[in-house]
Structure formats: C-alpha cells, structure tokens
N, C-alpha and C positions, 0 to 999 in steps of 0.2 A: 939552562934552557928550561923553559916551562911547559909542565905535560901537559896533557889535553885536559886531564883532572882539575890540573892545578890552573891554567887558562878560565876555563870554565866557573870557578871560583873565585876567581881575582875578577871576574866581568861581573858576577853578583853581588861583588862588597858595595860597590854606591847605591846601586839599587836598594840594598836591606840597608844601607847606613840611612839614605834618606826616608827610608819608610821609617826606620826610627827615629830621626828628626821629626818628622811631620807628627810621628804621636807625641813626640813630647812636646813639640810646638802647640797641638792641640791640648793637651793637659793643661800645660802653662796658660792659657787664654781659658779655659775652665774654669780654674784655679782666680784667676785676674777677675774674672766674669764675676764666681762668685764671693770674693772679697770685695767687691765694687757693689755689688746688691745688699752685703753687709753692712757695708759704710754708709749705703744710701738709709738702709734704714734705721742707722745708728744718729744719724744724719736729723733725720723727720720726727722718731723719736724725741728728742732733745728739744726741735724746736717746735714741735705741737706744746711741750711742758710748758717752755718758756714764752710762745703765745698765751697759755693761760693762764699763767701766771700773771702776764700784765695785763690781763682782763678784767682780774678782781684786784689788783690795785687802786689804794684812791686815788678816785679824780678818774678813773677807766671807765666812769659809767657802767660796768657789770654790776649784776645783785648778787655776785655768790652764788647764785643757785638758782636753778629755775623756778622754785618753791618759795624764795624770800624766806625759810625754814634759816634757822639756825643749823651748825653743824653740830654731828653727834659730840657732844661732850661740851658744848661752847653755852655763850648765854647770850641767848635772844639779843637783850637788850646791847651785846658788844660783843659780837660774833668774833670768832678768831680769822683773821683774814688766812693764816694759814691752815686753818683746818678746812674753810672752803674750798681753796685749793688742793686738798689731800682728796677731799669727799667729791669733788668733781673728777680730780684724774682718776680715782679707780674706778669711778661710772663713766665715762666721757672717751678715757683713752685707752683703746685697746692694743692689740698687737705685740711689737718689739719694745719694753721699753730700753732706760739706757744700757745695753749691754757691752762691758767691757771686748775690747778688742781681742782678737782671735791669733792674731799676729805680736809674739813679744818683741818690744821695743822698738815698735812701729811707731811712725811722726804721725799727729794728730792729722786730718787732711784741714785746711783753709776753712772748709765750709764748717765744720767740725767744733771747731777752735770760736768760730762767729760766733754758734747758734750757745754753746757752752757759756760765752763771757754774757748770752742775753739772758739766759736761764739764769745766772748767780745776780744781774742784776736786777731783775723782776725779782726774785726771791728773796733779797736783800732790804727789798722794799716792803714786803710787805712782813719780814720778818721784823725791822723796824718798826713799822707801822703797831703789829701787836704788842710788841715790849711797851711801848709808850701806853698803850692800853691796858697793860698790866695783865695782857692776854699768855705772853710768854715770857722766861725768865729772863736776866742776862746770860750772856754768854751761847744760847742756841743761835745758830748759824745759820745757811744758807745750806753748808754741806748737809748738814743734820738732818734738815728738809731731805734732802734726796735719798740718807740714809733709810729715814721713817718710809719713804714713797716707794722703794727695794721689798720692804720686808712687811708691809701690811698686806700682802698675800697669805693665806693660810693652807700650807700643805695638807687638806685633809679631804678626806673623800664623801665629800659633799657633791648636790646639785648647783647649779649656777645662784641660785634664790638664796640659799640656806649659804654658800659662801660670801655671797653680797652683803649679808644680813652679820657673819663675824666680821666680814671685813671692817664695818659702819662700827660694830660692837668695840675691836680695839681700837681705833681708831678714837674712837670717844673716851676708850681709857687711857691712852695716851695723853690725849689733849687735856682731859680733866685736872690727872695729872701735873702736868706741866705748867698751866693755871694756878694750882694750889701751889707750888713749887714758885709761883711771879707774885702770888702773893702772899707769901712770906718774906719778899723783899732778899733771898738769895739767891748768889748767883749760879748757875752751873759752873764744873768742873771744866776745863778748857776742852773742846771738842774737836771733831778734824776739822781742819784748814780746805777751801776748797781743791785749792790743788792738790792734796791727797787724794778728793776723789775723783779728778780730772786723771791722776795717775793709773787710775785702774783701768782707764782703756789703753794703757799703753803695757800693762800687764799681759 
C-alpha cells in the first residue's frame, strides 16, 4: 500500500519527467537551430567564393579588379587571374569563410555539396587559365587556392588599414613566387587533392 508520502511522489514523477523533456526538447531545437545557422553560413560562404571566382574567368566579362590595377605581385601586362581572385576575396568577402564543420563525421548537406563542386570548377578554370600563361606552375591546384585563401590572414595586432596592407604584401610574395617557380619550367611537388579539403568539413 502506498503512503501518502509515497502517493504524493509517484503523482509528481510525470510532471518533473515532462518538464525534463521539454528542456531537453528545447535544447535539442537550440542545438538543430544553431547548427542550421552554421551550415547556412558555411553554405553562403562557399558560394559568394565560387560566384567570384567565375567572375574573373575568361570570357566572364569581369576586369579583375575594380582598378584594372594588376595584382600584388603579378604583371600588368598578364595578370595572374588567380591572384585577382585572392586580392578581391580578402577586400570583397567578409564574414564566415569556409569553416570546417562542427559536427565530426557529419554528411555534407545537398546545398553544400553544390555550391563546393562550383567553387573547384571556377577555380579549376582559372587555375588553368594561368598555367598556360606561364602565370603558375604545374601541378598547383584548385585545393591549393583555398589553402592560400585560409592563411593570408595575419594574426597580428594591427588596425584594419595596416592589416590589409600585409595582407596585399604576402600575397604578392606568394604570387611572385609561384611565377618565378612557372617560369623555370618546374613543376610543383604533388599537392592536396580537392577532396582532402572537402574532408575538413566533415572533421
């Protein structure tokens, strides 16, 4: 038989079990909410690069640049179509760029997957495009691109002016670089594969 205690206690278990559901119900949807705000902007990301990327493609009608300037480290006369792209996305694109996924060994989402296969082939193009121009070596890739597009931030404690200004600065040693390296007629060492770094968002 059960005491009034014990009564009294068994009529509060669904009461406090569903209040704990409902928090965790609302956690879960927190949670979903912002992993979907992640994605979306992993998402926009991706595909702002790979609209601009086919912007200064030939035959896209873009000039590179809104200056018709050459890029740091390039020559006038036969601009690196990649480095235009480098020099416009770190003035141009702000925000999230592509940042690996949050979730290990999560499936890419659909839109994800799209906007990634137009970014390697806009960049495919115009990485093409330079080698023939003797602008980059063989063997630089598509991946390679997005590698340099990661790391020409510089962690230092600068103003916005004065980092814009290294940013432009390696970026031009880079390119210079790379140049001198296509025209010595060698080729680079094998480099990643795109879907190495499609892998990192599933890291």
């Amino acid at each position: 038989m059960l005491t009034p205690c014990t009564a009294r206690a068994t009529s509060r278990t669904p009461k406090f079990g569903a209040r704990a559901a409902a928090k965790d119900a609302r956690a879960k949807t927190a949670s979903d909410t912002k992993e979907a705000l992640f994605e979306a902007l992993r998402v926009e990301g991706v595909r702002r690069a790979a609209d601009l990327a086919a912007s200064i493609a030939p035959g896209a009608g873009g000039t590179g640049s809104e200056t018709g300037d050459a890029e740091p480290g390039g020559d006038a006369a036969a601009p690196s179509l990649v480095g235009r792209f480098l020099t416009r996305y770190l003035v141009e694109v702000d925000g999230p760029i592509l940042q690996p996924r949050t979730a290990a060994g999560s499936e890419l989402s659909p839109d994800l997957v799209t906007a990634s296969a137009d970014l390697e082939i806009a960049l495919t193009t115009l990485v093409e495009a330079d080698q023939a121009a003797k602008a980059l070596p063989a063997g630089f890739t598509a991946a390679d691109v997005m590698q340099l597009m990661t790391r020409l931030h510089p962690h230092l404690p600068s103003d916005a002016d004065a980092a814009a200004d290294l940013e432009a600065r390696y970026l031009g040693l880079v390119l210079l670089g790379l140049r001198a390296h296509a025209e010595s007629g060698q080729a680079l060492p094998p480099g990643p594969r795109w879907e190495s770094w499609v892998d990192l968002w599933r890291s």
